[in-house]
N, C-alpha and C positions, 0 to 999 in steps of 0.2 A: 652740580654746577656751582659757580664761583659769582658773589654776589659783590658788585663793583661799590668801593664806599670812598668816600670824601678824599682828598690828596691831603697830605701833609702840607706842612707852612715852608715857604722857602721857594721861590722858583729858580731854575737853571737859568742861564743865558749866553749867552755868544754864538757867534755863527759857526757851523762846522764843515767840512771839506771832505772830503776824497771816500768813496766807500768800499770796503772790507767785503770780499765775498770767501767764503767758507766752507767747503765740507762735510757733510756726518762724519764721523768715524767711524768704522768698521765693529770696533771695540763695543763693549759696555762703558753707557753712560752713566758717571759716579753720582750717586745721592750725597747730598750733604743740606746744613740747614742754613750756613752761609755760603751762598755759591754766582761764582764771576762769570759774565756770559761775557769776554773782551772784548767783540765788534760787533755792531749794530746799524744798519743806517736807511735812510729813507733820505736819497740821491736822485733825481732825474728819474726815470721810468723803476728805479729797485726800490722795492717795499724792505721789509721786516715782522714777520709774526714770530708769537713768542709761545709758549709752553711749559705748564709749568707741573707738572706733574706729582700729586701728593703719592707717593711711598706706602704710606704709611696704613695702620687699623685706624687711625681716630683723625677727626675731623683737623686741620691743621691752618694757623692763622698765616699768612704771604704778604708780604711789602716788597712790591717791585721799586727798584731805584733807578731814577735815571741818571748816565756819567757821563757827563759833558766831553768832546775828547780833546785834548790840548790843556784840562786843566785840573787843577786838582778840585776835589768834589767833597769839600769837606762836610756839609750840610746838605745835598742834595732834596728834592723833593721825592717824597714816598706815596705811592698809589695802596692800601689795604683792601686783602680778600680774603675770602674765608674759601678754603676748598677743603670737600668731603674725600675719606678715607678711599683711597684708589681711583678719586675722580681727577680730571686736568682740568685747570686756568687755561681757555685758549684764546690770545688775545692778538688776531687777526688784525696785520697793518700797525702795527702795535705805537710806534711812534706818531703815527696821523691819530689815533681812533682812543690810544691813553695821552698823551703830552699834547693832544691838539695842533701839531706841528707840521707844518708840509717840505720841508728839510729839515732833518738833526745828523751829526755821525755822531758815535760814542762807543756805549757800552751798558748792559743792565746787571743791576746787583738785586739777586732775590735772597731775602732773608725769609727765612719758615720757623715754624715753632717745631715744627717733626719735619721729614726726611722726605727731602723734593728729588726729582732729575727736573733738569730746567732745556731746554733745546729752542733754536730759533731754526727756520725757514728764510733765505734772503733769497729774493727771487726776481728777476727781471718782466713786466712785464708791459708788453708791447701791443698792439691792437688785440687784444681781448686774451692772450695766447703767455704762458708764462717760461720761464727756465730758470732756474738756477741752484743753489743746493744749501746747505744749514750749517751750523754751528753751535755744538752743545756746550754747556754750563761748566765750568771747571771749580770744584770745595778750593775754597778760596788754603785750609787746610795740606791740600795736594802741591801748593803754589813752589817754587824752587826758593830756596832760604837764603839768607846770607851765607857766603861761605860755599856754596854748592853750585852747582851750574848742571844743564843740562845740552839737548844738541835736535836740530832739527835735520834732514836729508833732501834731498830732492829739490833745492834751490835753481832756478834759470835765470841769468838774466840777458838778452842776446833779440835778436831782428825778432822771433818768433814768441813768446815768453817774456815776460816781465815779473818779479814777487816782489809781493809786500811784506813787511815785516810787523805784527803785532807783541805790543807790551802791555802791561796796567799793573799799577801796583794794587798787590793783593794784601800790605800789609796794616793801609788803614794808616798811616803816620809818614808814610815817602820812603823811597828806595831809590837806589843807585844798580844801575846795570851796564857791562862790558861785554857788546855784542861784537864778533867778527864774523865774515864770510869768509870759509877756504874751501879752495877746491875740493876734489875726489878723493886728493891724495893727503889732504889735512895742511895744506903749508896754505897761509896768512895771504885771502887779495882785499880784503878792505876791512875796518874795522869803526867803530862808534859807540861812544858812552852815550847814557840816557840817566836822567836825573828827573827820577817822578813825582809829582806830590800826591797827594793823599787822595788814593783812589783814582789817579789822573790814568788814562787811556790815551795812546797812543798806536798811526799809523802811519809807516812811510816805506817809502820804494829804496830798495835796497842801492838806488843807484846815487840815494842822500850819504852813503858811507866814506869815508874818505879813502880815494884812493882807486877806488870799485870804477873796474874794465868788466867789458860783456864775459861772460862765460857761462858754458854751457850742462855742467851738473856739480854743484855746489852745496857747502855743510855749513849751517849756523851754529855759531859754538856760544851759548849764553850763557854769564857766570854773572851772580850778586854782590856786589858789595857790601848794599848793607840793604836794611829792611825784605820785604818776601815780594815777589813778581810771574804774573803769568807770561810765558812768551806760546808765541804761535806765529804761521806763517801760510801764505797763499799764492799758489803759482797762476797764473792769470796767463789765456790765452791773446796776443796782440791782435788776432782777427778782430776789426770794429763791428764787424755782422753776432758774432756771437759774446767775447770775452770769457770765454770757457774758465772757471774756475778750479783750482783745486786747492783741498786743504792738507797744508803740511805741518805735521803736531809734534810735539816733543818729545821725547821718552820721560818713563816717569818711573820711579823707583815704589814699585809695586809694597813692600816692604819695610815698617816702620824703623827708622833708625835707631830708634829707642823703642824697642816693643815693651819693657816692664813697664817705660811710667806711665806708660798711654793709658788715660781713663779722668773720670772727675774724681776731685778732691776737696774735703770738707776741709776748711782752714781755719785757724783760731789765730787772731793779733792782741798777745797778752802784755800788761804792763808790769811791773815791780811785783804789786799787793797781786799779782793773776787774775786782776779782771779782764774781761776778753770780749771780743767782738769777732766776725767773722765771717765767713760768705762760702763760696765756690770755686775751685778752679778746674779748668779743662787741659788734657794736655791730649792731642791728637799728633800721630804721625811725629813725633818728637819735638812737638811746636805747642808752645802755651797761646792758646787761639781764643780763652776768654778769661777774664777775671772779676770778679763782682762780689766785690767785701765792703765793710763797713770798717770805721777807724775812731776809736774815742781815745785820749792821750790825757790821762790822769798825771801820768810823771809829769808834767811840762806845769813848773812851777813847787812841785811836790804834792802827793797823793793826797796830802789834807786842805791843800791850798791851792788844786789847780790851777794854772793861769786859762786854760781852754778846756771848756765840758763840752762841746758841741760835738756831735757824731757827725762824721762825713762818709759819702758814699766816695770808693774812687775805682777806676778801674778799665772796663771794656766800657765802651769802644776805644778811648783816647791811650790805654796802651799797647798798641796794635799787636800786630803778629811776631811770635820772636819764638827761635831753638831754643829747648829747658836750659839747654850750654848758658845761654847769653847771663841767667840770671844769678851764676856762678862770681861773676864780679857785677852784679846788680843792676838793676833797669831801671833807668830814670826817665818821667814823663811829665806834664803839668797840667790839671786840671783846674777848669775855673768855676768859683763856687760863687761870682756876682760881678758884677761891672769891678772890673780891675781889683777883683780881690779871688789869688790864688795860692793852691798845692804846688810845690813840686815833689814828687815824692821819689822816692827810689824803694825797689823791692828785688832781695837777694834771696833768693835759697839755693839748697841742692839735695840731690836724690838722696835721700837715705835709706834704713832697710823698713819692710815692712809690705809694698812701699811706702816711703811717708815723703816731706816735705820737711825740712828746717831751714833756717833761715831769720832775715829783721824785715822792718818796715821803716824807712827813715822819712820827713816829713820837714818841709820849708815852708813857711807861710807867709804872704804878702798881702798887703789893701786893706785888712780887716781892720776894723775900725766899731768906735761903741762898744757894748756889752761883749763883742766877741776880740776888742782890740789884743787881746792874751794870746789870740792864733797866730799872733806873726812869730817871726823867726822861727828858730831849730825848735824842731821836737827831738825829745833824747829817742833813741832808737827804743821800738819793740820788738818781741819775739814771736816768730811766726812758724806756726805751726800745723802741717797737713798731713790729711790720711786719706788715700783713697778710698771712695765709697761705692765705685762700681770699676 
């Protein structure tokens, strides 16, 4: 069993609205160790319990997150547990009974050290008696990328039927998405962009679309702009006695788009004289989904005279989710290392054989001040080098 320990620093706030009911899916539910549950709510008589399911042989450390919905969640508060090898976190009413809250809507983000399925229960219930149905956990890794798009079926919206439309950005840094509703037949009856922040959850009735007349079997067609986005969707019955739900899911491209480079990678960031620092990276599903290096820059001033000796960590979380493409003309992000003193850094590679990684590491500095005042401005570029290790 799963032993409840202290929250994180940081509390959520604002009031939330309208609630999400959901489905199991038919399917297999995906393990992953960062994983999006996109609606959640404890509304008027519907609760929410959550599940969290360890995978794995060894014991595995869980921070449940909670996502505020309407906003982006950049600091969230985190709940830690420890759950045993093939045990479940079951944390019944989950919004009243973890966040103390007798209304929230959102969404929960569960990070693990090893390999979770994550599933909710949203359920109605009424003098003593419950109904309703779940909504499992989507690898934030699986998410639809920039550039790609996916499609949902079975949309209603008409005297009998009404659907909701779920989004959340899965990429940790804000996403842009171009959603339409078309008929049976694929031709265009309403359409809506959505502009997320970081981690922000959203839900709304497809009758917010511009343009959107009733109709009776209908397709969601969702494409990215930019950063990574979960979509989902829920047909809801207009009977006031029941509101019968049901969940309508995306298709997902079973199939990595890049299957060579998928795996971690040991990386080296070398200067002039090859001193080097270095970290890990992850590429899953043809998406760089983590980064965690170190950075010392001996060139900046010259190797005998540097102007900045100071090592910096830079990386996951703050450079969210991106296709290995993106990093072909380099990713830029900014990290802050004190009160108004930051990185901006940019990081380029591309595939090479092996597999390996090449590439630079370029590096902006601002604020720094005293003994580290040598970290502002440009650092000359280094060279970045990776090899897969598993």
């Amino acid at each position: 069993m799963a032993a409840r320990v202290a929250p994180r620093a940081s509390a959520l706030c604002g009031l939330l609205a309208s609630l999400v009911m959901m489905a199991v899916p038919a399917g297999a539910v995906e393990v992953g160790q960062d994983v999006l549950v996109p609606a959640a709510a404890r509304v008027s008589s519907w609760r929410t319990d959550l599940v969290v399911l360890n995978a794995g042989d060894e014991t595995t450390d869980v921070t449940v997150f909670w996502l505020e919905r309407g906003q982006e969640n950049v600091q969230p508060v985190g709940y830690d547990f420890s759950v045993e090898a093939q045990a479940a976190l079951v944390l019944d009413d989950a919004i009243l009974n973890l966040l103390g809250r007798e209304q929230a809507a959102g969404a929960f983000r569960v990070v693990a050290t090893g390999q979770v399925a994550v599933s909710t229960r949203i359920y109605n219930l009424r003098d003593g008696v419950t109904f309703g149905q779940g909504f499992e956990g989507v690898p934030r890794e699986a998410a639809v990328v920039a550039g790609a798009s996916t499609d949902i079926a079975g949309l209603t919206h008409n005297d009998l039927f009404r659907t909701n439309v779920v989004v959340i950005d899965a990429s940790g840094t804000g996403s842009v998405l171009e959603l339409s509703v078309r008929d049976k037949d694929g031709a265009e009856l309403a359409s809506r962009t959505y502009e997320l922040g970081a981690f922000e959850p959203r839900l709304d009735s497809v009758s917010s679309f511009e343009g959107m007349a009733a109709f009776d079997h209908g397709i969601l067609h969702a494409s990215v702009d930019s950063g990574a986005a979960i979509v989902a969707a829920s047909k809801v019955d207009n009977d006031p006695e029941t509101g019968d739900p049901t969940t309508l899911e995306a298709w997902v491209q079973r199939e990595a788009p890049v299957p060579t480079v998928d795996g971690t990678y040991q990386l080296a960031i070398y200067d002039s004289d090859g001193y080097a620092t270095g970290g890990n990276l992850i590429v899953r599903n043809g998406n760089v989904t983590d980064l965690d290096a170190s950075y010392t820059n001996w060139d900046k001033g010259g190797s005998q005279t540097p102007e900045c000796t100071h090592t910096f960590r830079f990386g996951s979380p703050t450079i969210g989710l991106h296709p290995i493409e993106d990093f072909a003309g380099g990713v830029e992000f900014t990290e802050e290392y004190g009160p108004g003193t930051t990185i901006t850094w940019t990081v380029a590679f591309s595939p090479g054989e092996g597999p390996s990684l090449m590439g630079w590491v370029g590096a902006f500095g601002e604020g720094f001040s005293g003994q580290v005042a040598g970290c502002n401005g440009e650092f000359p570029a280094l060279q970045l080098r990776a090899g897969k290790s598993e």
